[in-house]
MMTF fields as JSON, N, C-alpha, C and O atoms, coordinates in Angstrom:
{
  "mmtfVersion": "1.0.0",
  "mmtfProducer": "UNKNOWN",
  "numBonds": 175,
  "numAtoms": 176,
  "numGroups": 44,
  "numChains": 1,
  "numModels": 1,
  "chainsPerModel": [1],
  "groupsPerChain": [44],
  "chainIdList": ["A"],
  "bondAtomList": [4, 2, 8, 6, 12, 10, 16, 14, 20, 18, 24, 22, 28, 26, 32, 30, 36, 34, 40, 38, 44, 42, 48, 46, 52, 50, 56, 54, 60, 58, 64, 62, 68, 66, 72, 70, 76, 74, 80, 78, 84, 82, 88, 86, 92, 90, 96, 94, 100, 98, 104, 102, 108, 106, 112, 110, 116, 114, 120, 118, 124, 122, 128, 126, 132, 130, 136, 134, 140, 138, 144, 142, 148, 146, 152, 150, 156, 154, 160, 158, 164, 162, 168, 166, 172, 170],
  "bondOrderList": [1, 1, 1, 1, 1, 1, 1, 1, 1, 1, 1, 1, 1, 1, 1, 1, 1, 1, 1, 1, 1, 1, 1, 1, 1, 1, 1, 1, 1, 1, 1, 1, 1, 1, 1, 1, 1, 1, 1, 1, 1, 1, 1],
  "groupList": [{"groupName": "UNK", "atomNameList": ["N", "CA", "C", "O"], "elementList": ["N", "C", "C", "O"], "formalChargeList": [0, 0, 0, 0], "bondAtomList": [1, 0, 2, 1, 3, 2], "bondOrderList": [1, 1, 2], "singleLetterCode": "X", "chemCompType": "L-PEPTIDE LINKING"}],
  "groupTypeList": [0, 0, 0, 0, 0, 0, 0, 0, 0, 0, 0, 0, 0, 0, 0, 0, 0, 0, 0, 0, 0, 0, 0, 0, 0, 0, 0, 0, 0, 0, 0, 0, 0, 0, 0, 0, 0, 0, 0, 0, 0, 0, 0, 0],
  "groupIdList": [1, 2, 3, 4, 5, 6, 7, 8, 9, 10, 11, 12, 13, 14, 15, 16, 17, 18, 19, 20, 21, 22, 23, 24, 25, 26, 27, 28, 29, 30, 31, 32, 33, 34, 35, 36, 37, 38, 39, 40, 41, 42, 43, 44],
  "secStructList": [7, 2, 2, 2, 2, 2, 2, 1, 7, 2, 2, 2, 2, 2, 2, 2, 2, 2, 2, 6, 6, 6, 6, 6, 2, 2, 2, 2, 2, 2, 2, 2, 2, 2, 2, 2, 2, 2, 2, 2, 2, 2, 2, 7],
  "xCoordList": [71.704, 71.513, 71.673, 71.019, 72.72, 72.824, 71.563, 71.339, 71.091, 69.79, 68.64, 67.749, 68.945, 67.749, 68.036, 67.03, 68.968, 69.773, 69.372, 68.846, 69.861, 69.248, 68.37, 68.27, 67.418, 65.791, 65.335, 64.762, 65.565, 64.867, 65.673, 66.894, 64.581, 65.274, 65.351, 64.427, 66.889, 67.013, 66.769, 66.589, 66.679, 65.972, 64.69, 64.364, 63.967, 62.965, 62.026, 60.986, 63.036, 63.06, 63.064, 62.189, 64.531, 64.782, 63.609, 63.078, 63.061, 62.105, 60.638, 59.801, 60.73, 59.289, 59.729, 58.897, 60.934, 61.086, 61.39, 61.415, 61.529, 61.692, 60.164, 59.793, 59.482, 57.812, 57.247, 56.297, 57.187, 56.767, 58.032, 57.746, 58.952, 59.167, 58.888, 59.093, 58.446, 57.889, 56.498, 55.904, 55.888, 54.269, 53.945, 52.826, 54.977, 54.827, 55.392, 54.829, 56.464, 56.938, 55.464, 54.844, 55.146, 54.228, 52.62, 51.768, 52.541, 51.37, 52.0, 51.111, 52.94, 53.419, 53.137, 52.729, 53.706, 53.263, 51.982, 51.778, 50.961, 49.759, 49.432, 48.91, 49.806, 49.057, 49.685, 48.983, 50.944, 51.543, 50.86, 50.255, 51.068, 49.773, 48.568, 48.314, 47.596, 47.013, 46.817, 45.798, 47.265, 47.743, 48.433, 48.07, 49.248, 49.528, 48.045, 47.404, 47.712, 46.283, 44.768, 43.873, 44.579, 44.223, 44.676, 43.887, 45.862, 46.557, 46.262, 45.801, 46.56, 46.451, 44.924, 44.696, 44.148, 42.353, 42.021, 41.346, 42.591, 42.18, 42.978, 42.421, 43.868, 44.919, 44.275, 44.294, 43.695, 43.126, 41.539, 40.914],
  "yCoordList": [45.161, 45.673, 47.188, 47.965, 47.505, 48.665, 50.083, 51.203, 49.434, 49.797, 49.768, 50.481, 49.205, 49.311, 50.104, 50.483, 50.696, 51.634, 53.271, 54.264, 52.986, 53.942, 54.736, 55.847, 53.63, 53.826, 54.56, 55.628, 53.99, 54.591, 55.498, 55.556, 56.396, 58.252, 58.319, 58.356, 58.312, 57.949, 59.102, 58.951, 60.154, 61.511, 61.172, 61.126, 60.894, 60.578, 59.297, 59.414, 58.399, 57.206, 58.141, 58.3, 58.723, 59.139, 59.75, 59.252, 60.919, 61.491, 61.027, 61.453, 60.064, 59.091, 58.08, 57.458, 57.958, 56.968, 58.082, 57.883, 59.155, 60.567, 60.188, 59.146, 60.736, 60.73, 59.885, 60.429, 58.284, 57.148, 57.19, 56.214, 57.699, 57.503, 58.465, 58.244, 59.587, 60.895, 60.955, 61.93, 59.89, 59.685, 58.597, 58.412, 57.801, 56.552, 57.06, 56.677, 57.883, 58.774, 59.753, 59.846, 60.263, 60.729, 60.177, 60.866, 58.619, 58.023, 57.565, 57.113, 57.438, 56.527, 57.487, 57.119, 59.365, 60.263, 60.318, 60.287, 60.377, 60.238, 59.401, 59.777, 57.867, 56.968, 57.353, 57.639, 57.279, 57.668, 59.476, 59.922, 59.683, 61.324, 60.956, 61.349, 60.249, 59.982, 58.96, 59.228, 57.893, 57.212, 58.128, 57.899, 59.013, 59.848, 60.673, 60.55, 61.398, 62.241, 61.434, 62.157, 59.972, 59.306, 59.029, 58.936, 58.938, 58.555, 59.851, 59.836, 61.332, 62.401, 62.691, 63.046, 62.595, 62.59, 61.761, 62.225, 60.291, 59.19, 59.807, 59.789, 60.239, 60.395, 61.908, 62.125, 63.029, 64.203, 63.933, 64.885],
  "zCoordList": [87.985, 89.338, 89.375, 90.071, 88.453, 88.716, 88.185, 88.644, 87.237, 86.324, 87.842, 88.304, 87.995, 89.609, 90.265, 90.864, 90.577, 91.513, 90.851, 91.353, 89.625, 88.753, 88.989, 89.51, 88.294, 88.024, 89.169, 88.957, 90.865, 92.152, 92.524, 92.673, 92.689, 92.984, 94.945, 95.756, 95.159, 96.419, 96.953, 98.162, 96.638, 97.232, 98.085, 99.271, 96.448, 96.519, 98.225, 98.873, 98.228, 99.059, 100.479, 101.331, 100.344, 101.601, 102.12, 103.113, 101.496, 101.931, 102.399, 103.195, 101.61, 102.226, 103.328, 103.987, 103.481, 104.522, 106.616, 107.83, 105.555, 107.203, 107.004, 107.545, 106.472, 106.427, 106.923, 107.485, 107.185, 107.635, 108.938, 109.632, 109.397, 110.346, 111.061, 112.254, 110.787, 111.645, 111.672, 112.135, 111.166, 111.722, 112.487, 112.965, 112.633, 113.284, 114.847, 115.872, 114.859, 116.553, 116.656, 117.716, 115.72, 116.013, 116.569, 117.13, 116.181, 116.911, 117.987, 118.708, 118.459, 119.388, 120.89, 121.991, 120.189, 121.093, 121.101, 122.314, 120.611, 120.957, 121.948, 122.997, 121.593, 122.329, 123.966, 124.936, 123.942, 125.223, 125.771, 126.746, 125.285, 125.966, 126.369, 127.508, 125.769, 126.367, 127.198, 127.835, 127.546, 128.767, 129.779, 130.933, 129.657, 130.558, 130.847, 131.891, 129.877, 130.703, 131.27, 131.708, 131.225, 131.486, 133.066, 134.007, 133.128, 134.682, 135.343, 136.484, 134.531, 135.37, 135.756, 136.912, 135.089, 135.411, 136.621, 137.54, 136.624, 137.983, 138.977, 140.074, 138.971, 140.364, 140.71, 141.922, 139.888, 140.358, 141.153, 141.62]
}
């Protein structure tokens, strides 16, 4: 087990796991922006 622990470079992990969680907030702001500028276009 510990040879597994090893082997994966938790740097490495960490940094891809900020990366997949800062593009996934980042579509989530998209989709919500535009549902907001969608609402602001009908109500103008």
């Amino acid at each position: 087990m510990e040879t597994i622990f090893a082997a994966v470079d938790m740097a490495g992990v960490a940094t891809s796991v900020t990366a997949i969680g800062v593009a996934i907030v980042g579509v989530a702001m998209v989709m919500k922006g535009i549902t907001l500028a969608k609402r602001a276009v009908n109500k103008a």
